[in-house]
FIMI-171503 format. One record per residue (C-alpha): x, y, z; residue in three letters; residue number from 1. Coordinates in nm, 3 decimals. Each point is the difference from the previous one (the first is absolute). Layout:
<rs>
+---------+---------+---------+---------+-----+
|      c1 |      c2 |      c3 | residuo | num |
+---------+---------+---------+---------+-----+
|       X |       Y |       Z |     ala | NUM |
...
+---------+---------+---------+---------+-----+
</rs>
This chain:
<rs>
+---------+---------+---------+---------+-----+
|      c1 |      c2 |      c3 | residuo | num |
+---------+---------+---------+---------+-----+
| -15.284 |  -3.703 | -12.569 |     unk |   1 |
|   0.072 |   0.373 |   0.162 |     unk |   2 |
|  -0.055 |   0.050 |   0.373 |     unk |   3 |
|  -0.141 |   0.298 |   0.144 |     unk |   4 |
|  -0.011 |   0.053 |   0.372 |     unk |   5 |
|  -0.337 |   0.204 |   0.124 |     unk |   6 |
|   0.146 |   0.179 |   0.288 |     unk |   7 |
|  -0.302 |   0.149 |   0.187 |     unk |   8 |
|   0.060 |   0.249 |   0.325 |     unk |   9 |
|  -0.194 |   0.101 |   0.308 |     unk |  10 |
|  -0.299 |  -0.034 |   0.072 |     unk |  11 |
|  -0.120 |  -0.180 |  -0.392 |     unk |  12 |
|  -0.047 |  -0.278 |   0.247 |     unk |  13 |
|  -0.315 |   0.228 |   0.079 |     unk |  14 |
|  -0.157 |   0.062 |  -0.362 |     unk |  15 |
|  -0.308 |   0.002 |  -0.053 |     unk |  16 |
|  -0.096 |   0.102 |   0.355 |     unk |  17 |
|   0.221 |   0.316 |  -0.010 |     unk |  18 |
|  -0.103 |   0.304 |  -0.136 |     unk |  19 |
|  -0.249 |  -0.114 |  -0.285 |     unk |  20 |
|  -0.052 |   0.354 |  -0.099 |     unk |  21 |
|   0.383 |  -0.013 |  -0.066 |     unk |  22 |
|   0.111 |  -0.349 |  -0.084 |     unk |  23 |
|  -0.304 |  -0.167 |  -0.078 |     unk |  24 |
|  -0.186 |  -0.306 |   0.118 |     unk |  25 |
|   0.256 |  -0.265 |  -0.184 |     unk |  26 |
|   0.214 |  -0.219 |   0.255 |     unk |  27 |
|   0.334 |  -0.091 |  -0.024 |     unk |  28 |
|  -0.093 |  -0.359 |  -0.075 |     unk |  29 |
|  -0.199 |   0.140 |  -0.286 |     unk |  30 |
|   0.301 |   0.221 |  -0.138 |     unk |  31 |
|   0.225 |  -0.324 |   0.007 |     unk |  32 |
|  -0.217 |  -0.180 |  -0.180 |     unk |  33 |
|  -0.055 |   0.255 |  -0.255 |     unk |  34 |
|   0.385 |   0.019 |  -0.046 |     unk |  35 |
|   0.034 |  -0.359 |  -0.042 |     unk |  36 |
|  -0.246 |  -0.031 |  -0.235 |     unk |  37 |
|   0.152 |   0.251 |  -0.203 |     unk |  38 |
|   0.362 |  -0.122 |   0.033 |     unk |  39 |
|  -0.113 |  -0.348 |  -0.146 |     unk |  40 |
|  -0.172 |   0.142 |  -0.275 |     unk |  41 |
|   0.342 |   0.228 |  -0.077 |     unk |  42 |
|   0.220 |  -0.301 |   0.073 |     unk |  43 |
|   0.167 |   0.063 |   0.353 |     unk |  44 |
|  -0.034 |  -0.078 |   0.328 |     unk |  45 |
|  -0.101 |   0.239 |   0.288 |     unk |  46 |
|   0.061 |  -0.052 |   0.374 |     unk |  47 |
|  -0.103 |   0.209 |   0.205 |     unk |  48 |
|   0.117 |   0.107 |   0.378 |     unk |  49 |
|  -0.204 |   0.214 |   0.296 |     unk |  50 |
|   0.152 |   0.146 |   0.275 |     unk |  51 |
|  -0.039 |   0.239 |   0.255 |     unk |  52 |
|   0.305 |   0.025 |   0.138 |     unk |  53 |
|   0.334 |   0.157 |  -0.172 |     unk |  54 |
|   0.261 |  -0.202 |   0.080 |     unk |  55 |
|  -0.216 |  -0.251 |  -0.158 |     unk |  56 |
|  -0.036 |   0.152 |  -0.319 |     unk |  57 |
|   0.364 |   0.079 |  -0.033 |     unk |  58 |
|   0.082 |  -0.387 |   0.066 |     unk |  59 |
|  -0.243 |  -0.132 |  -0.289 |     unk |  60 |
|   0.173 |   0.234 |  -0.233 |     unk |  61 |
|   0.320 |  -0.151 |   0.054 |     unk |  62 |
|  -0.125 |  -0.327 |   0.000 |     unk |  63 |
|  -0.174 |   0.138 |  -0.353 |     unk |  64 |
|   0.354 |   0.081 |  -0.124 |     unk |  65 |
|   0.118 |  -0.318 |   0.159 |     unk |  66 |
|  -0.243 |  -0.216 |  -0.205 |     unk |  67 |
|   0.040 |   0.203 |  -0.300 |     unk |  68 |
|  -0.335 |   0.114 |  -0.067 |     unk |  69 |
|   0.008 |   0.203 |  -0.338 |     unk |  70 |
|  -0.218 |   0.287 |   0.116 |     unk |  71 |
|  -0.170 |   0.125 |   0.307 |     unk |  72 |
|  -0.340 |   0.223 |  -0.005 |     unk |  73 |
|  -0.011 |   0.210 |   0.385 |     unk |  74 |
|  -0.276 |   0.163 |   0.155 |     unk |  75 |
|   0.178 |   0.089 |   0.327 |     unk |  76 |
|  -0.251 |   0.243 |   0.153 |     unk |  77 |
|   0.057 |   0.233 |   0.240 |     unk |  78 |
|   0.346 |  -0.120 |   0.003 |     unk |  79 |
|   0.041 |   0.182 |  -0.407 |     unk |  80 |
|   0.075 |   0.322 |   0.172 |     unk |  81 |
|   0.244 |  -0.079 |   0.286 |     unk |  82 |
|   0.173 |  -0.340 |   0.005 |     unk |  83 |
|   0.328 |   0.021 |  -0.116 |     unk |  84 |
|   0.073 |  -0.320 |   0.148 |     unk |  85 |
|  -0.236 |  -0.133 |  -0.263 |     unk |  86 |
|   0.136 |   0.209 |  -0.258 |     unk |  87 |
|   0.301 |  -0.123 |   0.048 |     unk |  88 |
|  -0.079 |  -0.378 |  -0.051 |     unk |  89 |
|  -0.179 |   0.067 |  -0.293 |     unk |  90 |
|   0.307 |   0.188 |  -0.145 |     unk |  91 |
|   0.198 |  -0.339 |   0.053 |     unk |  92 |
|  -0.274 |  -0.146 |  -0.302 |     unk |  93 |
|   0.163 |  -0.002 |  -0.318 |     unk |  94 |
|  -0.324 |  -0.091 |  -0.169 |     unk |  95 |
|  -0.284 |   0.246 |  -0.085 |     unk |  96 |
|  -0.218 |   0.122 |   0.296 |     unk |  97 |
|  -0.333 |   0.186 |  -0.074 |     unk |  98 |
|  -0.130 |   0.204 |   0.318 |     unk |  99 |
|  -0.399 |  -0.033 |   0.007 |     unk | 100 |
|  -0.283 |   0.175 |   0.194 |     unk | 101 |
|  -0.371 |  -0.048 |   0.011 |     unk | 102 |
|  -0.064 |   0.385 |   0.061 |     unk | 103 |
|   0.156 |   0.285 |  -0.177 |     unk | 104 |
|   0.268 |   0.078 |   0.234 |     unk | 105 |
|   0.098 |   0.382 |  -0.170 |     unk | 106 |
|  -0.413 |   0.077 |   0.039 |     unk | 107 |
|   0.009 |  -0.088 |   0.410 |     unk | 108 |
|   0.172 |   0.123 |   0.322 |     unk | 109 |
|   0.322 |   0.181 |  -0.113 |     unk | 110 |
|   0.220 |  -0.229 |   0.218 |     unk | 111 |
|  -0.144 |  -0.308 |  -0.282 |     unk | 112 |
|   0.176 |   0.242 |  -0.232 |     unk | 113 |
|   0.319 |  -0.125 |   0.032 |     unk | 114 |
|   0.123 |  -0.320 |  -0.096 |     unk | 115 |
|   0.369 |  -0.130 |   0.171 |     unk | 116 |
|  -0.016 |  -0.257 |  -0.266 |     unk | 117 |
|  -0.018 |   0.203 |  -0.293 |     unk | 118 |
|   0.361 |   0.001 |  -0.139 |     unk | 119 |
|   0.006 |  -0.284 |   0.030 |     unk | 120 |
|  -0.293 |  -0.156 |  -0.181 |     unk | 121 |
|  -0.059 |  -0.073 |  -0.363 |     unk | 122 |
|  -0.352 |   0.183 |   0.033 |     unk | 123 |
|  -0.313 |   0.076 |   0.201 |     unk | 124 |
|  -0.350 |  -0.079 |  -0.056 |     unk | 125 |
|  -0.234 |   0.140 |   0.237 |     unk | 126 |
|  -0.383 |   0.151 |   0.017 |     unk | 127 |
|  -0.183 |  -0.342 |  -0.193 |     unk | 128 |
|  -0.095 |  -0.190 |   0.288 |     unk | 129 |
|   0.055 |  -0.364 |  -0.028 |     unk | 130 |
|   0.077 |   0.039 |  -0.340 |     unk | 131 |
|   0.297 |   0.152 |   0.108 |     unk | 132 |
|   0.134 |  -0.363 |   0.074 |     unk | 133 |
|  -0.041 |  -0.115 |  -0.360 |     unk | 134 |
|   0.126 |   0.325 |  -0.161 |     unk | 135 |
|   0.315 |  -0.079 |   0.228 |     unk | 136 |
|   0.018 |  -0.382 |  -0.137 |     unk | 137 |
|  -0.004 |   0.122 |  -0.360 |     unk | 138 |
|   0.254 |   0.260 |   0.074 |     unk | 139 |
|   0.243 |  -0.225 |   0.168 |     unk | 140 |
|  -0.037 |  -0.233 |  -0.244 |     unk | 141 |
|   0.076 |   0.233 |  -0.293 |     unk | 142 |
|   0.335 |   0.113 |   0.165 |     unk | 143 |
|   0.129 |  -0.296 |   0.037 |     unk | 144 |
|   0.259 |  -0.128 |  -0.238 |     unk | 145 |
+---------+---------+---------+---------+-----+
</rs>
């Protein structure tokens, strides 16, 4: 069975509560459980792993390439546009990684623009809500060979 790590960034602890007009009234609970769902039915395994703090988030992805997951979906938040330091633990995965947003990052602010993760990402999916997450699972799943 494949494993996909869920990373999920700053402040998704707050979904749901933040920003409906934005993100929606879904929680992160509800998201998880969505994913899960969906990875049983497509015949993997999804973890998933909150944090608000960086250094955090760097240290489960090397524990992700540690354990040998086979894929890894990110929704890093604010941190897309500036953390290199997360950037560069992600480019230490030599699985797929699918960057994911809620919002449609290239229709907001023009600092949401810009993605530090970009070159280094199989893909993006971003603007379909919650959906976003499952569009993600699919894609991951499909590169994976």
């Amino acid at each position: 069975m494949k494993k996909i790590l869920m990373l999920h960034g700053i402040n998704h602890n707050m979904f749901g509560k933040r920003d409906p007009a934005q993100y929606g009234t879904v929680t992160l609970a509800e998201i998880d459980a969505g994913l899960q769902a969906l990875g049983r039915e497509l015949g993997c395994e999804v973890e998933s792993f909150q944090t608000n703090c960086e250094g955090a988030m760097c240290e489960r992805i090397h524990q992700g390439f540690s354990d040998g997951v086979d894929g890894v979906l990110i929704n890093a938040g604010a941190w897309t546009h500036y953390s290199y330091g997360i950037r560069d633990a992600l480019a230490i995965l030599t699985v797929p990684v699918v960057e994911i947003h809620m919002s449609n990052i290239h229709a907001r602010e023009p600092f949401r623009h810009h993605s530090v993760f970009a070159e280094i990402v199989k893909g993006q999916i971003c603007g379909f809500g919650a959906h976003s997450y499952q569009l993600g699972l699919r894609a991951v799943l499909s590169a994976i060979a």
